[in-house]
N, C-alpha and C positions, 0 to 999 in steps of 0.2 A: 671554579677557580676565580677567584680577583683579577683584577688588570684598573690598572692604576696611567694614566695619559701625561706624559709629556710637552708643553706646546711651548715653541723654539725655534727662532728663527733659522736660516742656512745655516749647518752646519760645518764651520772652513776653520777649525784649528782646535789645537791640542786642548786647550781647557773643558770646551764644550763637551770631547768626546769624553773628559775624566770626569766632567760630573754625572755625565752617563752612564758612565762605568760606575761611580758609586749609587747609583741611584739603581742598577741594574744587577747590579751585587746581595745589596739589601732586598730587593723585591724577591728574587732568587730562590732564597734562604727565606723568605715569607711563602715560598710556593707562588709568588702573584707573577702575574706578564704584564711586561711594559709595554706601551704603545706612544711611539713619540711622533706627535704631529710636527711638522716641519717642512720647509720651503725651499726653495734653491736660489733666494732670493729671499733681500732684507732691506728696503725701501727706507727713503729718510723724509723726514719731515716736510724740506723744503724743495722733493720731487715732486713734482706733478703725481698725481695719483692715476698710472697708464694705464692700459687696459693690461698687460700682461701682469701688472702690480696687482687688479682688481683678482686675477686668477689664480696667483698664485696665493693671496690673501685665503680663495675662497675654503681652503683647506681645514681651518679651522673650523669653518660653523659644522664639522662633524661632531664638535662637541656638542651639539645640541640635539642630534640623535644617537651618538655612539654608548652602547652600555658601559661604565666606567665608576669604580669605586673611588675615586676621589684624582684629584690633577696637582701636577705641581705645575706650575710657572713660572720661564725664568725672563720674566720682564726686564732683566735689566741685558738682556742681549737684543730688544726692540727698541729698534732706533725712532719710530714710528710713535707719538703719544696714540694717536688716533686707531692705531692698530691695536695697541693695548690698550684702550678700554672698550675694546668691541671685543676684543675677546674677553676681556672682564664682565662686560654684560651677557655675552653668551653662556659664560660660567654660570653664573646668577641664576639667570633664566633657567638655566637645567635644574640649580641646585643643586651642584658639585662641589665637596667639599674641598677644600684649593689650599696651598702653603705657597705663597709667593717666592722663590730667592731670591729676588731682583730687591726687597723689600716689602714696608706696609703701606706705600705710597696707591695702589689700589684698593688698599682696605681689607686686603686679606690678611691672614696668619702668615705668620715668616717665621724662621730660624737665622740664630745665628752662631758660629761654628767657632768655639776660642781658638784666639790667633797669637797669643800676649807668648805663650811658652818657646813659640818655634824662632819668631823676632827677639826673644830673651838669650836665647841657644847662638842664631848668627851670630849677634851681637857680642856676645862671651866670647864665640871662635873669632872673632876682630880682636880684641883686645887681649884675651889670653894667645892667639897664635901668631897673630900678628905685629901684638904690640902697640895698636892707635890707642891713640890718647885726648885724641880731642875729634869729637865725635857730631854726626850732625845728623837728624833725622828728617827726611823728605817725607813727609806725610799728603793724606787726601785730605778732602775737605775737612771744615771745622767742625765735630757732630756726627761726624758718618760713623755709625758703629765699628766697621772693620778698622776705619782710619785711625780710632781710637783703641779700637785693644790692640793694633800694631804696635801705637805709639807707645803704651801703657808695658808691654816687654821691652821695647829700646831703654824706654827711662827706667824700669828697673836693673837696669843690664849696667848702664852708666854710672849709676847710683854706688850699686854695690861695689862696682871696682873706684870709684870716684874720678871718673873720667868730667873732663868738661865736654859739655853739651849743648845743641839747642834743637829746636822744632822748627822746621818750614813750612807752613802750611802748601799743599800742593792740589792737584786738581785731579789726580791718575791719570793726567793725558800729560800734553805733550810741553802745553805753552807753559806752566809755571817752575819745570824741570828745565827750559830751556833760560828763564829770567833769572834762573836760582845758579847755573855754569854761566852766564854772562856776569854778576856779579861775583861769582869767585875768579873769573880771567881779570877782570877789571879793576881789583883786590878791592872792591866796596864791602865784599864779606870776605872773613880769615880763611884760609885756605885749610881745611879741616884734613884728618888726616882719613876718615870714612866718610863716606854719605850713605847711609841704610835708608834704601826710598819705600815706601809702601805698595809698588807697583812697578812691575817690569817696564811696563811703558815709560813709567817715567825713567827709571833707571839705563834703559837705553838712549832716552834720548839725551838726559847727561852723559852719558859718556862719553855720546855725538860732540855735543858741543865743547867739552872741555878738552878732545882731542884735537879738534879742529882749531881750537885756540893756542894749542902748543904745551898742552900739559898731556902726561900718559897717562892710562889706567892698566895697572894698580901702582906704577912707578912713584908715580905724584901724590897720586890719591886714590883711593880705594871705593868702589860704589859696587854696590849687593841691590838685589831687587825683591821682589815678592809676585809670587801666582807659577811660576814655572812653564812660562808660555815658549811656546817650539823657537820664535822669532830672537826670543832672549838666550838661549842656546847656542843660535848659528850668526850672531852679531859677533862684533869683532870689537874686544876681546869677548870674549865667551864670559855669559853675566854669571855669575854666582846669585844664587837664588831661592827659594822655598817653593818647595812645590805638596803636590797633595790635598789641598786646600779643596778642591774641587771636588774630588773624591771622597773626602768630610761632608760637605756641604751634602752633597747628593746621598750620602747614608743618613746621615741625621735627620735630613728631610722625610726621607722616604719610610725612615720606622716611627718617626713623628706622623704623618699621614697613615700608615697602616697601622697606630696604635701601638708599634713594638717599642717596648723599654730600650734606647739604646746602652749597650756594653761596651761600647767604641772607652778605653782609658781618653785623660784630655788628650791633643793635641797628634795622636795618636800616630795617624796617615802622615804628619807633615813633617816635611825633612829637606836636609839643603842640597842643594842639588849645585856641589862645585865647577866652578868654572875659572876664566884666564882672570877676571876684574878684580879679584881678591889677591892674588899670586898663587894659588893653590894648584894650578897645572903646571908641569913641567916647563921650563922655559927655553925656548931654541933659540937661536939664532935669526933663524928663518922662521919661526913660528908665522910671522902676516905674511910670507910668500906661499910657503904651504897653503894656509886657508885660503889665500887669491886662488891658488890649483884647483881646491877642490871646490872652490864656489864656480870658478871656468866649468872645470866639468859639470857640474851640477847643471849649467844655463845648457852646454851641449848637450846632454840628454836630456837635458827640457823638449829646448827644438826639435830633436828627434821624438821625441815623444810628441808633441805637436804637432808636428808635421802625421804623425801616422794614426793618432785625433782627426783629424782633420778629412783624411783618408775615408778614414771606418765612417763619419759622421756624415760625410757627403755621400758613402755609399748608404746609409740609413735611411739617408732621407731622399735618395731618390727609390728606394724602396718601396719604401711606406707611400710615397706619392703616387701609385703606380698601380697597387692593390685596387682591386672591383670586389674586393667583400670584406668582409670583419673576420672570418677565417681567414682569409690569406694575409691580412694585417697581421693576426696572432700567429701566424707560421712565421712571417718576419722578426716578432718579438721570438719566438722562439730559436731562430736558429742565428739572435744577436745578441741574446740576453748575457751570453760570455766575457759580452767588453764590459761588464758592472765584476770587480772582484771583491772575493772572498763572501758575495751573499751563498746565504741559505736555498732559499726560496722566493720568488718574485708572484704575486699575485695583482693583475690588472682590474679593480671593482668600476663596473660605469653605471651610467644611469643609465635604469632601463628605455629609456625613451631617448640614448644617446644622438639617435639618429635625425630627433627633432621635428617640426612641422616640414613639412617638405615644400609648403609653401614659401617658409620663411626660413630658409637654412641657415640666417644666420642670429637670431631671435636667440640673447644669453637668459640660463634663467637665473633669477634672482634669488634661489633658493635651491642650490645646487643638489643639495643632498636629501631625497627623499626616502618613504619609510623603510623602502626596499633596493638593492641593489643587484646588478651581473655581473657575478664573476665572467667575466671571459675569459681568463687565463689564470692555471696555476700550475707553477711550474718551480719546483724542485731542483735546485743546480746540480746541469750536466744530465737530467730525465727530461723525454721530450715532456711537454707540457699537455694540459690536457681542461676542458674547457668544463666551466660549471654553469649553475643554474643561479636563478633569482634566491636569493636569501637576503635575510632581515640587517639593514642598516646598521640595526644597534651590537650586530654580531665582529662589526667591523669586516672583518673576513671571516669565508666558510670552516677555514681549520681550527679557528678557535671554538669553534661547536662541537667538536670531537675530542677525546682523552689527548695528551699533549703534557709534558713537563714545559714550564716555566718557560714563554719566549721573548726575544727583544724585537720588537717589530719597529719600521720607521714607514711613516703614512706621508706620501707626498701629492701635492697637487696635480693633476691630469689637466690641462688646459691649451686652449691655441690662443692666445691676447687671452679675451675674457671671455671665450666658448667654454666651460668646465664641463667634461667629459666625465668626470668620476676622480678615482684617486687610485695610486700604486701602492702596491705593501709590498716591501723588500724585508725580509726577516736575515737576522745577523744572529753568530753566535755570542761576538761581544759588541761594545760600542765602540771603540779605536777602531774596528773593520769599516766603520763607517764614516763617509765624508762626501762632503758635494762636489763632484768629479765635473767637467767639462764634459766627457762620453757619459753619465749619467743625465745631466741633464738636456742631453743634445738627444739623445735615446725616447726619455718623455715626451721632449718639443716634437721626434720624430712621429713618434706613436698619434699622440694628441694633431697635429697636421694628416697624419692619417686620416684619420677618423675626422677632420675637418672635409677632407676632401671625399671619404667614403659619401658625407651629408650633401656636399654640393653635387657629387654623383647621381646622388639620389635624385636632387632637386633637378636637374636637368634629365635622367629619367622621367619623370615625373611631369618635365613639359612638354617632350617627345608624348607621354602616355596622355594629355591634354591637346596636344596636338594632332593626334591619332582622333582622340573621340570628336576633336570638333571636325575634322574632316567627314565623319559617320552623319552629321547634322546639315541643316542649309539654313545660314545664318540669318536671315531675314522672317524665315519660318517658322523656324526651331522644329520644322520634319526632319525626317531622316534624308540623308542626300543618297546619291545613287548607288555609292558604295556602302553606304552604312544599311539600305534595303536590300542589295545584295548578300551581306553577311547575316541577317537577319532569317531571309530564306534558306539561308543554308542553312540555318539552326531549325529551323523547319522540317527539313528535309530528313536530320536526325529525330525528329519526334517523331516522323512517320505521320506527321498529318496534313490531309488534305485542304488546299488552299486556292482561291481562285485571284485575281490579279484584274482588279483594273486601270487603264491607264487615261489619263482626264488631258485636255488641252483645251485652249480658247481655237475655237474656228472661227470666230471673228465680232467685232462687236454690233451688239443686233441696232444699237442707235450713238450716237454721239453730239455733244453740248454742241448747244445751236451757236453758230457763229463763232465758234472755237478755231483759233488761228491753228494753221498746221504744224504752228514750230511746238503747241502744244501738246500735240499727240503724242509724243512719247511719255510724256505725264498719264494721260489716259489710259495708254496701254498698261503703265506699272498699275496704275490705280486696279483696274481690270481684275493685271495677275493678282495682288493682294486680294481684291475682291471675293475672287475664288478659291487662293490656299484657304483663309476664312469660315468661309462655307463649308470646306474638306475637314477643314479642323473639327466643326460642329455636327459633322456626321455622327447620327447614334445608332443604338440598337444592335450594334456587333462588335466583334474585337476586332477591332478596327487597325492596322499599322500603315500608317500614309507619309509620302518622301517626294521631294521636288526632283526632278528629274534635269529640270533646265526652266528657265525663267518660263515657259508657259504651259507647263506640262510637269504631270503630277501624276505618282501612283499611288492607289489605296490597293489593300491586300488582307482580304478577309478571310473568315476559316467557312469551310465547305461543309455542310454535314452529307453522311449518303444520300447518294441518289439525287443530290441538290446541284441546280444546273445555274452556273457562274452568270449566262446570261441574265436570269433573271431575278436575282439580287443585284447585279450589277444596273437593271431598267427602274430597281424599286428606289439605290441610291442615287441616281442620275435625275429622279422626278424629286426626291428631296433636295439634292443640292439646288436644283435650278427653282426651288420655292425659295430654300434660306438663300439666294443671291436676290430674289426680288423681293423679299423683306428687309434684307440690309441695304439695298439698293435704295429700299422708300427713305428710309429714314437718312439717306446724305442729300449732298446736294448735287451728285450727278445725273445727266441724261442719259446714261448709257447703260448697258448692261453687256457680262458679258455672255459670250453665248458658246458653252460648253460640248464636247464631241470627247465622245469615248469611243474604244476599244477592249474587249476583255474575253480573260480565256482562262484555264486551270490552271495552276502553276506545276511547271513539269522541270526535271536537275539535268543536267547545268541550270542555274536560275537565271545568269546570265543569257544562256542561249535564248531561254524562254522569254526574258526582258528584252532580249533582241528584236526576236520577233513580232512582237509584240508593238515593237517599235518600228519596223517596218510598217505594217498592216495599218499604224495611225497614219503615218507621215500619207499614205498611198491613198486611204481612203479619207481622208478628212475633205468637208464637205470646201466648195471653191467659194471665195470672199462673195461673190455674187451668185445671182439666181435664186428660184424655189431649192430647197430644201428635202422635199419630200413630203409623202401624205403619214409617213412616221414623225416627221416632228409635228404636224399638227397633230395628230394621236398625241402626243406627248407633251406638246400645249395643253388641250382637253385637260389630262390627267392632274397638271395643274393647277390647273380651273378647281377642278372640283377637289383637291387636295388642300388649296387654300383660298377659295372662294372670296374673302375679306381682303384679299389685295385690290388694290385699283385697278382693273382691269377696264380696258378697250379696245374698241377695232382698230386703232390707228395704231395701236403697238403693235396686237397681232400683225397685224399687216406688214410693218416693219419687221418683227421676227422671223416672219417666209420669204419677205422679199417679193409680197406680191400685192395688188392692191385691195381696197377695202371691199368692192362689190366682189372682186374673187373669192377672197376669205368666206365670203357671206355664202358665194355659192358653193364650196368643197365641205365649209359647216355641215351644212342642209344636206347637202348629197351624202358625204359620209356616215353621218351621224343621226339622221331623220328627225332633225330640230335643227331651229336656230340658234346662231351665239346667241344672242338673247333670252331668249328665251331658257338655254342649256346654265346660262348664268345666273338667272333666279332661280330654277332649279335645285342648282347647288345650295344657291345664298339659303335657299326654303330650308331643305335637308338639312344645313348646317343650324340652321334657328330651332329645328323641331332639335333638334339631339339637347342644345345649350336648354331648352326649356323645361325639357325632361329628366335631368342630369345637375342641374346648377341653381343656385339662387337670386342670377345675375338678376335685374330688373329688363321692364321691356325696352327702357331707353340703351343698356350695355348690349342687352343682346343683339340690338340693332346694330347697334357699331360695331358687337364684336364679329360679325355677319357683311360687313361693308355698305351697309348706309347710314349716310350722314344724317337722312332726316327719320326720323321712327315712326311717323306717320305716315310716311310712304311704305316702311318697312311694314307697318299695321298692314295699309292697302292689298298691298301684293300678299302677304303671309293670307289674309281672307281670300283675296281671289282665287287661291294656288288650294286651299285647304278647306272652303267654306266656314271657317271659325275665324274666332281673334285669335290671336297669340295667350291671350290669356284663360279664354277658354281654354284652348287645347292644352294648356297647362294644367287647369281643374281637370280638365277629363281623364291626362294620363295619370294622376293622383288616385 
């Protein structure tokens, strides 16, 4: 089926909806569906261009994805240049074929509707029923085609009965209607016995001014208008006028656009539409008291009507403000969609990403309409509504995808300022059922603030859910903090896998910068802690999950396999973190180191109890600021030694690390171990140079260094003493 687009500003009075009506008539009787885009709001020129102007604008650029066999456009109800030619160039861009009515002033195709026969007809009924004889025609500009085939029946209407005549040039507004009743009060022009204006507007506003001056209508003088506008009806006297024009206008376009021959005889639709300004109504007495009555009443049940607007509109929108999901938004369109009358069916299309970045919820886009869209609501008047899925753009709405007779549909903007949410389709059985209501548009604003606030909803979800995770972290470390390890073990606990737990802390620092005042110490200590998350971070060889506990204490938590005993994976990483702290150590410019104390055990659920525990057992047994140590940390010195041999090792450090002095060390060495540190030092350094030589292509000056001596000829020395070769021999030999 075809469907044919209308684009038009708010829709607020009777002309607009008659050329809808004939536009909607014609399409009908073609089998095609009309789709009229439109606004609730018609911006001028010399407004600022606000953001709710930007949103209600944004309406239009669906012609640039919606499928559509051709548009009419009635630019001459955009007040806006700027607004018509953006949608003239959106037209373009699609390559839609377009009939302007407003004119050719954008370069499109237009019609124009003869008007000479019905101007010919008043004008007869002046002069045959009324009897003028000196006649005067208020015309529009000079050129305008309507202005001219109006004029063009006056003057043959004149002609034929031989009336005297003249032509006013006028503007269809207001100001040259108003110059044209100043000069006839003022007698600078003859006081004619009609004025046939080419425009209601003008025709009312002379009436205005030549009543006010002390002349009556039709007493005095007689004035008729043209277009048949509601405003010209309930003016006082009641205008005599033509109407239908619009209803022309919008058939002949519309089978001119779909190709059809129009049958319309001339002038066909258009007929006078009597009223007080001629004398064709009855005449009372009272006739301007009466109308004072019922124009009273009329403002009374304004107000009441207002006032219970106003009601329903405030309860809308604290509605909608209130909603926690996009369903319960669409149960409030549903169970309010009743204050829109005589629609059909209401369907809400958004974008599918209506809800936005969450980090920027208020981020517009500038390309509102993408290739897809969501229905969220469609709803049938007076049937609960019922919610649909993603579908194509160019479909406009879901029902036009399915068998269907001929519909009229009106497309309006979804917006809060300039957030565009999507767009509404209200389908009507005719065009007169339609019009831009206060509760219509108060209904949208509510909806679209919804869904404003569903987003900000979000967005502060969203930092509660950022605030949550960063609590799980320790910002300095970026480990897991106490509670983010706790939840982790409990996800553990669900795999059913075994885990052990150790927990790390400085027991103290084994040396500190010489001459270091004590207000600096607290630098030292943070330096320390860093020192050692560091280290923890660089722990490898397992799946490792590590979390600060509190500035000097840290847990890592590895996986168990069977029969594998926590302690001693827990002694293998404890010899590697306290290497990688005296190699990060070499390379700053600190004196100190710090000196690490563990605890560890299975992990057993509650994971808290077990972290409790766990924490008890450090605090109780962590080794005291002073004294030896134990004959396990020098075992675990050793181990270092010989784990990384190539650090700068000495007695005077050891010494410092036990806290005892240098000939002691020298004697627990020897006793423990049946060598001396020295001796246990080249050793290692030997071991480590045979592996590099057997293994690598370093040269014998690297291997030296990479072994921990500075000089290579010493390293020569001792590799022969230790081995009876050179180093380069025992290179050739393992070859």
């Amino acid at each position: 089926m075809k469907r044919i687009g209308v684009v038009i500003p708010a829709i607020t009075d009777n002309l607009q909806s008659e050329l809808l009506g004939g536009i909607t008539a014609t399409a009908a009787a073609a089998g095609c569906d009309v789709i009229v885009l439109t606004t609730a709001t018609n911006g001028l020129d010399f407004h600022m261009q606000s953001e709710i102007m930007e949103g209600e604008e944004s309406i239009y650029a669906l012609l640039g994805q919606a499928r559509l066999d051709g548009v009419l456009l009635a630019s001459q109800y955009f007040v806006k240049e700027t607004v018509r030619q953006r949608i003239s160039a959106i037209i373009r861009k699609a390559g839609l074929p377009c009939i302007d009515l407003g004119g050719t002033a954008l370069g499109f195709e237009t019609v124009h509707i003869p008007q000479d026969q019905a101007v010919q007809t008043l004008t007869d009924h002046l002069i045959e029923q009324h009897g003028c004889r000196k006649l005067l025609f208020l015309s529009g500009h000079a050129g305008n085609p309507d202005a001219e085939q109006r004029m063009q029946g006056f003057l043959r209407s004149a002609e034929a009965h031989h009336c005297a005549h003249e032509v006013f040039y006028g503007d269809f507004w207001k100001v040259r209607a108003a110059e044209l009743g100043a000069e006839i009060l003022q007698h600078k022009r003859e006081k004619p016995d009609a004025v046939i204006c080419a425009s209601d507007m003008m025709a009312v506003t002379l009436c205005d001014t030549l009543q006010s001056g002390g002349l009556s209508v039709p007493d005095d003088i007689i004035v008729t208008g043209f277009d048949g506008h509601i405003f010209a009806l309930s003016s006082f006297p009641t205008l005599t006028t033509i109407g239908g024009a619009m209803d022309e206008l919008g058939r002949i376009a519309t089978a001119q656009l779909l190709g059809m021959r129009s049958c319309s005889p001339r002038n066909a639709r258009m007929h006078i539409i009597y009223g007080a300004s001629c004398g064709c109504v009855e005449r009372m007495a009272d006739y301007q008291a009466a109308a004072l009555q019922v124009q009273q009443q009329i403002r009374r049940d304004s107000s009441a009507a207002d006032m219970l607007e106003m009601q329903i509109n405030a309860d809308i929108i604290t509605r909608t403000s209130l909603v926690e999901s996009l369903s319960e938004l669409t149960d409030v369109v549903d169970q309010t969609a009743h204050i829109i009358r005589s629609y059909r069916s209401l369907h809400l299309c958004l974008l599918p990403d209506w809800d936005g970045n969450p980090e920027q919820p208020d981020i517009c886009k500038t390309k509102p309409f993408p290739r897809q869209m969501l229905c969220a609501v469609s709803k049938p008047a007076g049937v609960p509504c019922t919610l649909g899925g993603v579908f194509p753009t160019a479909g406009i709405v879901p029902m036009l995808s399915e068998p269907h007779e001929p519909v009229l549909l009106f497309v309006l903007p979804l917006h809060a300022s300039s957030q565009v949410f999507g767009y509404c389709v209200l389908e009507y059985a005719q065009a007169a059922d339609f019009t831009v209501s206060v509760l219509l548009f108060h209904l949208l604003s509510a909806v679209a603030n919804g869904l404003r606030m569903l987003r900000h909803k979000r967005y502060a979800e969203y930092l509660q859910q950022k605030i949550e995770e960063a609590s799980l972290y320790d910002k300095m470390t970026d480990m897991l903090s106490r509670k983010g390890l706790l939840l982790h073990l409990e996800k553990q606990k669900h795999a059913s896998a075994r885990c052990g737990m150790m927990l790390v802390t400085i027991a103290k620092l084994a040396a500190t910068p010489n001459g270091q005042h004590s207000s600096r110490l607290p630098d030292t200590v943070l330096q320390s802690e860093l020192l050692l998350a560091n280290a923890i971070r660089m722990l490898s060889g397992r799946d490792l999950q590590t979390a600060r506990l509190d500035k000097r204490t840290f847990a890592v938590v590895f996986p168990l396999a069977e029969q594998e005993s926590p302690e001693r994976i827990s002694e293998e990483m404890m010899i590697q973190l306290e290497v990688l702290i005296r190699k990060m150590q070499e390379g700053s410019a600190a004196a100190f180191l710090p000196e690490p104390y563990y605890v560890c055990g299975e992990v057993t659920f509650p994971a808290a109890d077990c972290m409790a525990a766990l924490w008890d057992t450090l605090n109780s047994s962590k080794p005291k600021d002073k004294g030896f140590t134990g004959i396990s940390q020098l075992k675990k010195l050793r181990r270092e030694i010989h784990k990384a041999p190539e650090l700068a090792w000495n007695l005077t450090e050891l010494a410092k690390r036990l806290n005892i002095s240098r000939s002691y060390v020298q004697k627990l060495y020897k006793e423990q171990f049946g060598i001396s540190y020295m001796d246990d030092l080249i050793d290692a350094r030997i071991s480590r140079a045979k592996q590099l030589l057997t293994t690598t292509d370093l040269r014998i000056q690297e291997v030296a260094a990479s072994c921990g001596y500075q000089n290579s000829t010493h390293f020569m020395r001792q590799f022969r003493e230790k081995t009876g070769m050179s180093p380069s021999a025992f290179r050739e030999l393992s070859d």
